[in-house]
N, C-alpha and C positions, 0 to 999 in steps of 0.2 A: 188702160194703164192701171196699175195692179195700187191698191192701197197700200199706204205705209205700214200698217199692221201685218197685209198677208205679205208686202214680200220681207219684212223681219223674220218671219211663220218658215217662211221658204228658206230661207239662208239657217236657220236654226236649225232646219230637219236637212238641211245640206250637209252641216258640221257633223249633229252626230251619227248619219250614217257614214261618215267618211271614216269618225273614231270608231266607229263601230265593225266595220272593216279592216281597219288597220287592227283593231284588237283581236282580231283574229288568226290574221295575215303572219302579225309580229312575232310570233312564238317560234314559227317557221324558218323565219330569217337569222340565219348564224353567220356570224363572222366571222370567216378563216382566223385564227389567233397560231403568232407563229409558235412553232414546236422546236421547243428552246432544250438544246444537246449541250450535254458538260464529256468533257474526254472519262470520267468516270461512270455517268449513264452510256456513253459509247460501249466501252467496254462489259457492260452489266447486259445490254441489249443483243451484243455480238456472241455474248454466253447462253444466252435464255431463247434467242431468236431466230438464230443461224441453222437452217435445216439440214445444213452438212453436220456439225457437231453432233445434231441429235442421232442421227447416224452411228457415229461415233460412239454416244451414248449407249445406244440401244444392242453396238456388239459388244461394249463393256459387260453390259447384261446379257448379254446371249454368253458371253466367256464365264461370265459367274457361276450358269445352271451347270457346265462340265463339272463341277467339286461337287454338284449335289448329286449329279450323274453316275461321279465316281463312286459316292459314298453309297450309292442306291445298292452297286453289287455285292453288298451284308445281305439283301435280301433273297429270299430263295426264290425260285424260277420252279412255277408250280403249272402244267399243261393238264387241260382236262378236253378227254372229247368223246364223242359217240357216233359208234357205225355201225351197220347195219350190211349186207350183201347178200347175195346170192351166187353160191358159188357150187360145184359137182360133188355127189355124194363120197365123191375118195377125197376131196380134200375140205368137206366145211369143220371137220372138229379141230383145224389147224389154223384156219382161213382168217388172216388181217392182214389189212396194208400197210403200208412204210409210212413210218411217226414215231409219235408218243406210246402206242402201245406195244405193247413184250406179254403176249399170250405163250403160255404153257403149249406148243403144239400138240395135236391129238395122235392117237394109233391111229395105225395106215387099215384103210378097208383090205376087209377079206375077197373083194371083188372089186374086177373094175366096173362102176356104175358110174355112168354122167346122169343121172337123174339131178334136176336141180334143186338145192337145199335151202332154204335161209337159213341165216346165222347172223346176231349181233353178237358186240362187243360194247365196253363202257368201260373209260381209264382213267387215272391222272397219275401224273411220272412230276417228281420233284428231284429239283436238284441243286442244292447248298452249300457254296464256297463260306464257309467260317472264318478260315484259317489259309491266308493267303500268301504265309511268307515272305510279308513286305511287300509284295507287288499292289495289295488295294492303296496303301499308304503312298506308296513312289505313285499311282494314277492319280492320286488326291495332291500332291504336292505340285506333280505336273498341271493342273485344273486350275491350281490357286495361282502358280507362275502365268499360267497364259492370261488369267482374270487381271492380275497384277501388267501383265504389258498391254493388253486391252485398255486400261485405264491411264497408261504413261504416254499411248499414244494418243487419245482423249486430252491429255493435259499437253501434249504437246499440241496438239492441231490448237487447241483454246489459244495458246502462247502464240502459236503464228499467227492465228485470224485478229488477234485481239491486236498484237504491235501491226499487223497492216492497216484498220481501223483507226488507229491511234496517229499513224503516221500518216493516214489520208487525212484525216482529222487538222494536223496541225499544218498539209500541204494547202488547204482548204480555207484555213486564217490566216496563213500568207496571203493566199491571192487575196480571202477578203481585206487585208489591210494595202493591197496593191491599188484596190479601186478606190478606197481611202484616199490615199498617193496620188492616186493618178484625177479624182477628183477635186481634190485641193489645189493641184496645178491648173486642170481647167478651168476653177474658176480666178484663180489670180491672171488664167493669160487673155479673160475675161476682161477684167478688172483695167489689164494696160490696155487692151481693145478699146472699153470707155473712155481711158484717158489719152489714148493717141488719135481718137477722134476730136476731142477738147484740142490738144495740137497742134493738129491739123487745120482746124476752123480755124484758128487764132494765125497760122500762119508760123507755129513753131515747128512743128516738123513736116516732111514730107508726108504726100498720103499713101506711098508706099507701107511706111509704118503697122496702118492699118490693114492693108492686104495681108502683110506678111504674120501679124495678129490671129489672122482670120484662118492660116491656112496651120499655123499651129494649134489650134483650137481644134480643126476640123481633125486632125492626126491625133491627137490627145484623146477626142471623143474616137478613133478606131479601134485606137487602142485600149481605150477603156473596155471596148465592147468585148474585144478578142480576149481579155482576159478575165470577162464575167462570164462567157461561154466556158471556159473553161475551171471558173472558179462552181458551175452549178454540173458542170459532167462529173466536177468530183464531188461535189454533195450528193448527188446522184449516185456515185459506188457506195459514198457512207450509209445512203440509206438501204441497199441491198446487202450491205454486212449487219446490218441492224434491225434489220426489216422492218425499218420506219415506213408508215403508210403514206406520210404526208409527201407532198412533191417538195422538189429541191428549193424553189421559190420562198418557201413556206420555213425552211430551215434556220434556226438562229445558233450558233456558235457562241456557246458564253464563257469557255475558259479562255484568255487571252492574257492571262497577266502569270508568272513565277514570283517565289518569294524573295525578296531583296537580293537575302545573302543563301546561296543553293548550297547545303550539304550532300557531299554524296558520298554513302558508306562504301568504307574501302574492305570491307571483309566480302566474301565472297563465298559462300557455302555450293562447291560444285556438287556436291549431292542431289542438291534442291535442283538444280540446273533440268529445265525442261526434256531437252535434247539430250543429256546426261543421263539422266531417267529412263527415257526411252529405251537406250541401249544400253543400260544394264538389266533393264529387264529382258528384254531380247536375250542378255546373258544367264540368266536366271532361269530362263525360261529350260534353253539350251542344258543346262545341268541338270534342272528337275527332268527331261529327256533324258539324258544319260543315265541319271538314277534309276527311271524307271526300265532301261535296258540294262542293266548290272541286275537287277531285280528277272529278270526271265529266265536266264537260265536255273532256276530251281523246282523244286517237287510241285506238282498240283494237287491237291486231297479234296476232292466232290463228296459229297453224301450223297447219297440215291434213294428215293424209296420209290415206289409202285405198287397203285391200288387197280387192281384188275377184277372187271364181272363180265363171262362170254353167255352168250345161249349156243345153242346146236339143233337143227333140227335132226340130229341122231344121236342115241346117246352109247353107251359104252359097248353094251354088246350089238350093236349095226341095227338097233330096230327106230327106222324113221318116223320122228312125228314132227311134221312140218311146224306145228304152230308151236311148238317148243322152242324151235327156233329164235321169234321175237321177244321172249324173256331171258332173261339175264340167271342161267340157273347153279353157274360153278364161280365164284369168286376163289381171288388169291391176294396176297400182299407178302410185301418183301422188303426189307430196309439194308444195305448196305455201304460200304466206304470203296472206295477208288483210290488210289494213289497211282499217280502216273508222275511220269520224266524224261522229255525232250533230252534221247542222249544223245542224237546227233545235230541237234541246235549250234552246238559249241561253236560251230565252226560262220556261220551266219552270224550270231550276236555278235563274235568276235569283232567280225568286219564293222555290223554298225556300234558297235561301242567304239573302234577306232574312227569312225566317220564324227560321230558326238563328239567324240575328242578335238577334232581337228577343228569340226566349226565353234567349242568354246574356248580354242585359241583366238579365232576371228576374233570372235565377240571381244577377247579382251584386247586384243591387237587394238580392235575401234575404240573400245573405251580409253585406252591411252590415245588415240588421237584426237578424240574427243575433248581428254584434259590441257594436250596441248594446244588444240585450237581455240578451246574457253578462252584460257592464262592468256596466250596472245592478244584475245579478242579484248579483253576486260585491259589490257596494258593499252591496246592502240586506243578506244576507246577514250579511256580516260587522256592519253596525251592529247589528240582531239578536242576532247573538254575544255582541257588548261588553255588550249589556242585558240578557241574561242570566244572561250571566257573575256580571254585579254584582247579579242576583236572586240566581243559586244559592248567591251567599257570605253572604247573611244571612239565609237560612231556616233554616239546621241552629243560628244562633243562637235565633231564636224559639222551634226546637221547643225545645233546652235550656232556656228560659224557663219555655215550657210545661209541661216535664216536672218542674222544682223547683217550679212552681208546685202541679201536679197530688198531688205529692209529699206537699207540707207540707199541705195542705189535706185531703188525705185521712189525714193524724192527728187532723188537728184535727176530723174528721168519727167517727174512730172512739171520738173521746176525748169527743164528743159536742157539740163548743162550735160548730158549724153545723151548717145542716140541709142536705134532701137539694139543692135548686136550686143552692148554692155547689158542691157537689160535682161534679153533673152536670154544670154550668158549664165548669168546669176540664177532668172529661172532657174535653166538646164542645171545648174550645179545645185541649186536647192533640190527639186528631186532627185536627183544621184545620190544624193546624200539622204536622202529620207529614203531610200530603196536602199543604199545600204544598211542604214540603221536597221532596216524590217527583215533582212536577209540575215545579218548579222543574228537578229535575235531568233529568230527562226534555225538557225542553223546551232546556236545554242542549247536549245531547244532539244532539236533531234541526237545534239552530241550526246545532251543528259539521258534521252532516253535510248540511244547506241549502247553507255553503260547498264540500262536497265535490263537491254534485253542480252547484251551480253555477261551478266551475271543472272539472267535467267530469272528477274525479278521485275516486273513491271511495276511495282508499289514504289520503286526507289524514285521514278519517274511521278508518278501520281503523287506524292508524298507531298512534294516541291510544288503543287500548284495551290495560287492564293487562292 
């Protein structure tokens, strides 16, 4: 048997290696903490996170470099090269191949000799559009219209991912406030379960009571279940529009409330309109094309120059010396202008200048359909609103109804003076009523942001949240 001292000694040196481990241990140990989403970080994450948009992004900027592409041909186009061959004594003072070089051909031999000769060459041939008679201008306008629709469709795809986001978003607080709903009733039918046992024992009610208790509880808890499956499949889309890393489990939903009283501006700039944008720039686009074919059929003016050095292994009067050949012993250079004109174009441009034409009919043909599908959109929208509006204001009356109702009834049930169907009853109609009320508001909700996206403004929507 161990003395008092040593096993104090032993329980002492038990303690601190146990702290002394856990101090180690602990730094390691993290606690999932939930990753708390506002429908405004939704949106900010669906911009920054979304590897389709970046996409999007990255041909905006691939449409950009055409204007600088355009602007590039001010520079002159300068080829330099060097060659070298061997070719028959009747043709090496002539002798290069098809390119950049423009050699002086030599006089024809006084005999035919194939003796083999070497002969280099050494070039550079330049050639500079200055003066392009509008056509570099109509390239660079065209470069900056496709830059400009690359961008409109960038802001459109943002507008669609963002209202999908947004309206998972608030399909996703419904159901969470369904299991709310559907919580609260399980436990009040809970609640009459304990007191129809009480009852029962005392010989106030049948024990049927309880069974029937039992078997709505167990259907409450199904249903609960079927609707958190389906409340975390849609957390699960939010977080692949968001590219949140945390699982659905982990997600917390913190906007849930609007401001009292919802303004929502009645002006409506279809300019700004996403889809609106889009296809006028498609039309913009469509003209800066036409421009730059009205721009073709006109003069072309090149400058030219060419710096030329040959060698020969023969030189003037036919006396061969091979190694003469690999030097470079006659230079030339030469500068001049070119003017040329497509005169039988006419009849080609003709045609595509009338095809340009026809499609920036289309283009505007769409853009009035466009204003009249807005105008529509933004009137149904808002009547929607107003009808909601005046549902959402007298459902939280109802359920108040319901709940005194539920109230009283369930004394008058514990006090024994009804049976279980009055009770039940009341339930059922207290959650009807609390599911309309959350439906109602939900659906108000989506009406506001129906306007937002049909005026092509998601801030009108965001605006309104407390």
């Amino acid at each position: 048997m161990l003395a008092p001292g040593q096993s104090g000694f032993s329980i002492n040196l038990t303690i601190i290696l146990f702290a002394s481990i856990l101090s180690i241990i602990a730094p390691g140990i993290v606690i999932a903490q939930p990753a708390k989403l506002s429908i405004k970080e939704t949106m900010e994450k669906v911009q920054h996170n979304l590897p389709q948009l970046e996409a999007y992004r990255q041909q905006a900027e691939a449409a950009k470099e055409n204007i600088s592409l355009a602007k590039n041909s001010l520079v002159p186009d300068l080829t330099a090269g060097y060659q070298v061959n061997m070719a028959t004594y009747n043709n090496i003072t002539g002798m290069s191949y098809p390119g950049f070089l423009l050699p002086v051909s030599g006089p024809p031999s006084t005999t035919n000799d194939l003796n083999f000769i070497p002969g280099s060459a050494l070039g550079a041939l330049v050639k500079w559009n200055p003066f392009t008679f509008g056509q570099r201008n109509a390239a660079i306008d065209k470069a900056a219209a496709q830059f400009r629709q690359a961008n409109a469709a960038y802001n459109e795809q943002l507008f669609q991912y963002q209202y999908a986001a947004v309206n998972l978003y608030l399909e996703a607080l419904y159901l969470k406030q369904l299991l709310q709903i559907s919580a609260a009733a399980s436990e009040r039918y809970k609640l009459s379960l304990e007191q129809s046992l009480v009852l029962a024992k005392n010989g106030l009610k049948p024990g049927i009571d309880t069974a029937q208790f039992q078997s709505v509880i167990i259907q409450t808890e199904i249903e609960y279940l079927q609707t958190e499956k389906t409340y975390l499949q849609k957390i699960e889309e939010l977080t692949r529009l968001t590219g949140i890393a945390a699982s659905a489990g982990n997600i917390l939903l913190t906007d849930s409330i609007l401001k009292p009283s919802l303004i929502t501006d009645d002006s409506a700039a279809l300019i700004n309109h996403p889809y609106y944008q889009s296809i006028e720039a498609q039309k913009n686009t469509t003209a800066a094309g036409l421009r730059e074919i009205q721009r073709a059929w006109v003069p072309q003016l090149d400058i030219w120059g060419n710096v030329y050095a040959r060698g020969s292994g023969v030189d003037a009067h036919g006396v061969v010396n091979k190694a003469d050949g690999w030097a470079l012993s006659r230079t030339n250079a030469g500068i001049g202008l070119q003017l040329s004109f497509p005169v039988l174009q006419f009849s080609r441009i003709n045609i595509r200048k009338k095809q340009y034409n026809l499609l920036l009919r289309s283009d505007e043909a769409r853009l009035a359909q466009a204003r009249l599908d807005i105008s529509k959109q933004v009137e149904n929208a808002q009547l929607q609103y107003k009808q909601d509006a005046k549902i959402a204001a007298k459902t939280p009356v109802q359920l108040k109804i319901a709940t005194e109702v539920y109230e009283g009834l369930k004394l008058s049930y514990e006090a024994g003076l009804i049976d279980y169907i009055r009770l039940y009853q009341s339930q059922y109609e207290l959650t009807k009523a609390a599911l309309n009320n959350a439906t109602a508001q939900l659906q108000l909700w989506r009406s506001l942001l129906s306007i937002a996206v049909a005026k092509g403004n998601l801030a009108i929507f965001t605006d309104q949240l407390n």
